[in-house]
C-alpha positions as CSV (number, residue, x, y, z in Angstrom):
1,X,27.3,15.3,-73.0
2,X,26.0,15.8,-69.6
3,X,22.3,13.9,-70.0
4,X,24.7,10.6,-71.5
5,X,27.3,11.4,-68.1
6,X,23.6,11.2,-66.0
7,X,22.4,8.1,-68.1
8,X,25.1,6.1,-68.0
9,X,25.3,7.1,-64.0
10,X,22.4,5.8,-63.3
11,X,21.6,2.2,-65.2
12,X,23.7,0.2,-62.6
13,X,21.3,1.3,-60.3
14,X,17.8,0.2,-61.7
15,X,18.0,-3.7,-61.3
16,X,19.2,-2.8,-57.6
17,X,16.4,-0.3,-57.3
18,X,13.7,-2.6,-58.9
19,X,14.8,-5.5,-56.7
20,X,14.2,-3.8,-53.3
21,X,10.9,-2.1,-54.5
22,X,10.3,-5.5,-55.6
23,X,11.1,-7.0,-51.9
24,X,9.4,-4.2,-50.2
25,X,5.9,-4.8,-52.2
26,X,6.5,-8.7,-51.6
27,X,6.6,-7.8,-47.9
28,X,3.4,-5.8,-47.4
29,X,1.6,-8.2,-49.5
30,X,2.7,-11.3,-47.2
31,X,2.1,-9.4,-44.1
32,X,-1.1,-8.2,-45.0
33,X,-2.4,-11.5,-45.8
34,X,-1.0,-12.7,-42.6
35,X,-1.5,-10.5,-40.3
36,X,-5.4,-9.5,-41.6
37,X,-6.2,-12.9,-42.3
38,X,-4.3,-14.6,-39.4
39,X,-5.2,-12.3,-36.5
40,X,-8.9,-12.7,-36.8
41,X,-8.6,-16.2,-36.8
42,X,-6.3,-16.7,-33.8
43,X,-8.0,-14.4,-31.9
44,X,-11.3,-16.0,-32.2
45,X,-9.0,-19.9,-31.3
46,X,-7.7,-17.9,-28.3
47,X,-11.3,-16.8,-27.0
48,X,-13.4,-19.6,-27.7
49,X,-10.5,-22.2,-25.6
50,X,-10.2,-19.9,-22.9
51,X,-14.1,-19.4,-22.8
52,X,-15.1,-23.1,-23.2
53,X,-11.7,-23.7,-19.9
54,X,-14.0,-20.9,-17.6
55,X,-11.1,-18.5,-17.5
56,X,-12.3,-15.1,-16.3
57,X,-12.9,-12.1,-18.8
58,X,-10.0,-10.4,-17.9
59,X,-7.6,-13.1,-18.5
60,X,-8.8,-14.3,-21.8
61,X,-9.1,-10.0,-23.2
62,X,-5.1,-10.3,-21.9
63,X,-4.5,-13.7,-24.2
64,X,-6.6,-12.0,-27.0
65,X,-4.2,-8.7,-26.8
66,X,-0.9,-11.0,-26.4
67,X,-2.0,-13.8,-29.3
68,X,-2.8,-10.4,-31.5
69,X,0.9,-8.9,-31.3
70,X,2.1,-12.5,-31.4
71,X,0.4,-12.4,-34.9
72,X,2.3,-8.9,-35.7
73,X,5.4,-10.5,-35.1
74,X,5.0,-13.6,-36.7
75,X,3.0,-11.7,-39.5
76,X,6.8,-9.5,-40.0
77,X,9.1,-12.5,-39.4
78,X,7.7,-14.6,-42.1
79,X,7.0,-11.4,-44.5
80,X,10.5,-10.8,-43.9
81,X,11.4,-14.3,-44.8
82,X,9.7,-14.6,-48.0
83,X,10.6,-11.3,-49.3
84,X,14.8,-11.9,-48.9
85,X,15.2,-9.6,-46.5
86,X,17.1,-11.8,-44.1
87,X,19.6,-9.4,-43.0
88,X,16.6,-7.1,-41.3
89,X,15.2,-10.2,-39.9
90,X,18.5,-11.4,-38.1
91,X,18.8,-7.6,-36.9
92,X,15.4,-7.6,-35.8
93,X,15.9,-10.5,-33.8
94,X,18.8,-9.5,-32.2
95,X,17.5,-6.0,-31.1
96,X,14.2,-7.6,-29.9
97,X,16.5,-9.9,-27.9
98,X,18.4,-7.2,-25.8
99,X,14.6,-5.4,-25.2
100,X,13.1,-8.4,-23.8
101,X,16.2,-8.7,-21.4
102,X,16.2,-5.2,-20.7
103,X,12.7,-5.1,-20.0
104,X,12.9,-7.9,-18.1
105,X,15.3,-6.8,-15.3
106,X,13.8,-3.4,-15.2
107,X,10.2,-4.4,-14.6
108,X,10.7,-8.0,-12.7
109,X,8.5,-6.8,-10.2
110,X,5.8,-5.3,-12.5
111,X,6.0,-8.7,-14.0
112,X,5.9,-10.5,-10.3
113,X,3.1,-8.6,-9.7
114,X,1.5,-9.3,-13.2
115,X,2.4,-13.3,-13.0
116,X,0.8,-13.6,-9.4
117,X,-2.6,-11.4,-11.0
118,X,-3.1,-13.9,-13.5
119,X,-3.1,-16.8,-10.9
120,X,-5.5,-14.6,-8.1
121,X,-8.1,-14.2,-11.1
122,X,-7.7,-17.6,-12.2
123,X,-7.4,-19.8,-8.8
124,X,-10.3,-16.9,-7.0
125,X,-8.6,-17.9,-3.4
126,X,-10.8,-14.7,-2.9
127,X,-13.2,-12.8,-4.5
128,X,-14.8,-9.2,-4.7
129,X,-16.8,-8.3,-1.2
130,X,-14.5,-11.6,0.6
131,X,-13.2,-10.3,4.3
132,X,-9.6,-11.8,4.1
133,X,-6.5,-11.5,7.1
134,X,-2.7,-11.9,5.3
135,X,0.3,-10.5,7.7
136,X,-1.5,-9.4,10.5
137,X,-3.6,-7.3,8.3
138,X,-7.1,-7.7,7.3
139,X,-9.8,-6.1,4.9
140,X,-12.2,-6.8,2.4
141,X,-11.8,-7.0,-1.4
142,X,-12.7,-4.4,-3.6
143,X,-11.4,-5.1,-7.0
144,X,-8.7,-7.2,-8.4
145,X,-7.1,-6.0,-10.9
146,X,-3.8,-7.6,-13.0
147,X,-0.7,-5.9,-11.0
148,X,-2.5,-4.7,-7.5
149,X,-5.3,-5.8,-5.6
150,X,-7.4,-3.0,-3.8
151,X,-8.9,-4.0,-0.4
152,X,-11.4,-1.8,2.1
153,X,-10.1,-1.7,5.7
154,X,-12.6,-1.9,8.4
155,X,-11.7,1.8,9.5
156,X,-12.6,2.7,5.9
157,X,-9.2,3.0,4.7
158,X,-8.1,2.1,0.7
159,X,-5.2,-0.4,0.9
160,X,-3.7,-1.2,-3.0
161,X,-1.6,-4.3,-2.5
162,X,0.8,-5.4,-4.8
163,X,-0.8,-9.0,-6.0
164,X,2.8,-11.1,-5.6
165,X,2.6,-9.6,-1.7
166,X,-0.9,-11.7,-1.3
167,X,-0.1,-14.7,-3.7
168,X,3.2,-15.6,-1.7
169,X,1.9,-15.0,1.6
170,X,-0.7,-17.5,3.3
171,X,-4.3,-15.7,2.9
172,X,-6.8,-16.4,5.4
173,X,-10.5,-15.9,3.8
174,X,-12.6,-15.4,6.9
175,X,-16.1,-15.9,4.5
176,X,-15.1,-18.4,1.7
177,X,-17.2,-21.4,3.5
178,X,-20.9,-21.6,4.3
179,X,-20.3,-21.8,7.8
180,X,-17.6,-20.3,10.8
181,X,-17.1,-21.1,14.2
182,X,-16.8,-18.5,16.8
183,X,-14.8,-18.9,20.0
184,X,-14.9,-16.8,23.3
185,X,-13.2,-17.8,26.4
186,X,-15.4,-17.0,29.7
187,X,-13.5,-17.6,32.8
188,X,-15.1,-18.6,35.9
189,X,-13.8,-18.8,39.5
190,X,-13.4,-21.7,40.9
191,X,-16.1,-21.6,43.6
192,X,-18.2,-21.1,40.6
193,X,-21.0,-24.5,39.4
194,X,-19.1,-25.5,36.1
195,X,-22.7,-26.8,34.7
196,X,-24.9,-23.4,35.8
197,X,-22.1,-21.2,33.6
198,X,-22.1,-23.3,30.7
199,X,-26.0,-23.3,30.5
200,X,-25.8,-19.9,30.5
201,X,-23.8,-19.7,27.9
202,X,-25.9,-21.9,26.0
203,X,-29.3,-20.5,26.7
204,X,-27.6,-17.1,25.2
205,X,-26.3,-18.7,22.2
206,X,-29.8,-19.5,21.4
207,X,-31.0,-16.6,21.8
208,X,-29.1,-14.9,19.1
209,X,-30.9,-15.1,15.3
210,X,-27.1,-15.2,13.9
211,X,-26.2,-18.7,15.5
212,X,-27.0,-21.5,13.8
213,X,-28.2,-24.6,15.5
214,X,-26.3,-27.3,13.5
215,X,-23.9,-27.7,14.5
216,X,-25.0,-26.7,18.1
217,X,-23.7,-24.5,20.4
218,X,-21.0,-25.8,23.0
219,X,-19.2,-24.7,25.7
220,X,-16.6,-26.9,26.8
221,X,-13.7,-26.0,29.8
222,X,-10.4,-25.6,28.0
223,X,-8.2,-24.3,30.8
224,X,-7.6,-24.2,34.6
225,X,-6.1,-20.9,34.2
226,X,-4.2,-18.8,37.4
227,X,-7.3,-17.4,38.7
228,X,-10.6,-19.0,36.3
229,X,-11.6,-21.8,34.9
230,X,-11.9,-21.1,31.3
231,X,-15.2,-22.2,29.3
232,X,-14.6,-21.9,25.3
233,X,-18.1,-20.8,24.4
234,X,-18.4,-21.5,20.7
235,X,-21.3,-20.6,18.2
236,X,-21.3,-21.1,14.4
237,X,-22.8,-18.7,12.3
238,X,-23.1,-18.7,8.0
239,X,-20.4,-15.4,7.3
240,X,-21.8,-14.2,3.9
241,X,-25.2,-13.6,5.7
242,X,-23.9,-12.4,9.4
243,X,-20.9,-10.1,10.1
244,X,-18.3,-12.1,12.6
245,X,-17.6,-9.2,14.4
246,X,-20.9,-7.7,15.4
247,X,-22.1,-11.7,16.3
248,X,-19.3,-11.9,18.5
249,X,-19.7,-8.4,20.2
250,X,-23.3,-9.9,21.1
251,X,-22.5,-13.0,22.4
252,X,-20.1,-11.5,24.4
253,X,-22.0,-9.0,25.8
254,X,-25.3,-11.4,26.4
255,X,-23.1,-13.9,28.0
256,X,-21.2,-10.8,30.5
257,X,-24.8,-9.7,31.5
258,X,-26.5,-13.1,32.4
259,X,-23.3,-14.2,34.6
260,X,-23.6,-11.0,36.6
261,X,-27.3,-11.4,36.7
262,X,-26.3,-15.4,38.4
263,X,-24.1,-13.9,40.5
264,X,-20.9,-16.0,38.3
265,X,-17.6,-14.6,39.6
266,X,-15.5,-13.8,36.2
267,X,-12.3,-12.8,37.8
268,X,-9.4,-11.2,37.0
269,X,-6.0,-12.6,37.3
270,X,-4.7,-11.7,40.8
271,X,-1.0,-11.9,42.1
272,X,-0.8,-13.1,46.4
273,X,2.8,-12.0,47.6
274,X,3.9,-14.1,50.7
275,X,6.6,-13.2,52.7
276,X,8.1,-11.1,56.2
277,X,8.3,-7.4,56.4
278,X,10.6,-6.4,59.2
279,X,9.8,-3.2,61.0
280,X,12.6,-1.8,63.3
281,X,12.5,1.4,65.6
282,X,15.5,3.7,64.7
283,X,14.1,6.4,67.3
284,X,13.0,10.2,66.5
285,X,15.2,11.9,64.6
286,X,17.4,14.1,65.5
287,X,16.4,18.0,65.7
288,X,17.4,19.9,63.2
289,X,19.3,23.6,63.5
């Protein structure tokens, strides 16, 4: 009696049991078609736009990565589809819903930081080995990567910025054109010949290798200052070949030398008080004990 008890328990069972097997081998046979058929060929869709656009390596290995999981899912929602289980897929939904939210608020900044990545690599308002200056700060690129960008300061320091601090903040890239002016303010006094000062400048200009000749070198007066008369002596060099700093160090220091060598006054500012000082006798005073 017991194997007819077990028998009879059971046979409600099997369509049920066939049916699900029957779901589940329809589901890994649509997703494996999918997903190893599919990924391959939007993968190689991905790359070759991205390629024939110019987008940079590192951007278009990110889309490959994303478009591949975006194949997974698809791969599951339409295996899931075709094979009845629409329950799982609704469920699946739903819970992938609440983790994108909740991924979302806990990593915005990871994602700020991502977001402005993608737009550095892609817009290159700097490059590797640029000197750039953003909040008072400045250094040279090292390497851009996705979330931080890691800079060289000129004391030898590693600085790791987060990307969305240099993407929404105005970034001044001291070498990004062929040429760049420097300025230098040399004041005068004003018994001082205007004309003898600014050939000196001149004359010293030309005599460094750094300066380039077109455009020329000026030296024009910009301010009737306290105690000088300032003369803006300005040289253009080409930055990716000449260092702004060491060109400037020289042109100051050439410049300093020949005006002491001329005898130019370059004077410091000076303050005259004016006025009465009163000096009264209040006689010897008194002994003490």
């Amino acid at each position: 009696m017991i194997p007819i008890q077990l028998r009879f328990a059971v046979e409600p069972y099997v369509p049920l049991l066939l049916t699900a097997l029957t779901r589940v081998f329809l589901f890994l046979v649509v997703f494996g078609l999918l997903y190893w058929l599919g990924k391959p060929i939007v993968t190689r869709m991905v790359r070759s736009a991205l390629e024939q656009r110019g987008f940079e390596e590192t951007l278009i290995s990110l889309a490959v990565s994303v478009a591949s999981g975006v194949t997974v899912v698809f791969a599951i929602a339409i295996a899931a589809t075709v094979a009845g289980f629409g329950v799982v897929l609704a469920a699946f939904a739903t819970l992938a819903g609440a983790l994108a939210l909740a991924v979302g608020f806990a990593a915005r900044d990871l994602i700020a930081n991502f977001v402005a990545g993608i737009f550095i690599l892609q817009d290159k308002p700097f490059v590797v080995g640029d000197w750039i200056e953003w909040n008072d700060k400045s250094a040279v690129v090292r390497d851009i990567e996705l979330r931080v960008t890691k800079l060289d300061t000129f004391d030898n320091e590693l600085v790791t910025v987060p990307n969305s601090e240099l993407a929404g903040n105005a970034v001044f890239n001291n070498v990004a054109n062929d040429r760049r002016r420097i300025a230098v303010g040399f004041g005068i006094g004003y018994g001082d010949d205007i004309q003898e000062a600014r050939a000196a400048i001149l004359e010293e200009a030309a005599q460094i290798d750094a300066v380039l000749q077109d455009p020329e070198p000026s030296a024009p007066v910009v301010e009737l200052g306290d105690s000088a008369v300032v003369l803006s002596g300005r040289v253009w060099i080409d930055p990716q070949e000449h260092g702004y700093g060491g060109v400037r160090a020289q042109f100051v220091e050439a410049v300093k030398e020949r005006f002491d060598e001329a005898g130019i006054d370059m004077p410091y500012p000076t303050n005259e008080l004016t006025g009465e000082i009163d000096v009264n006798d209040v006689g010897a005073p008194a002994p003490s004990d």
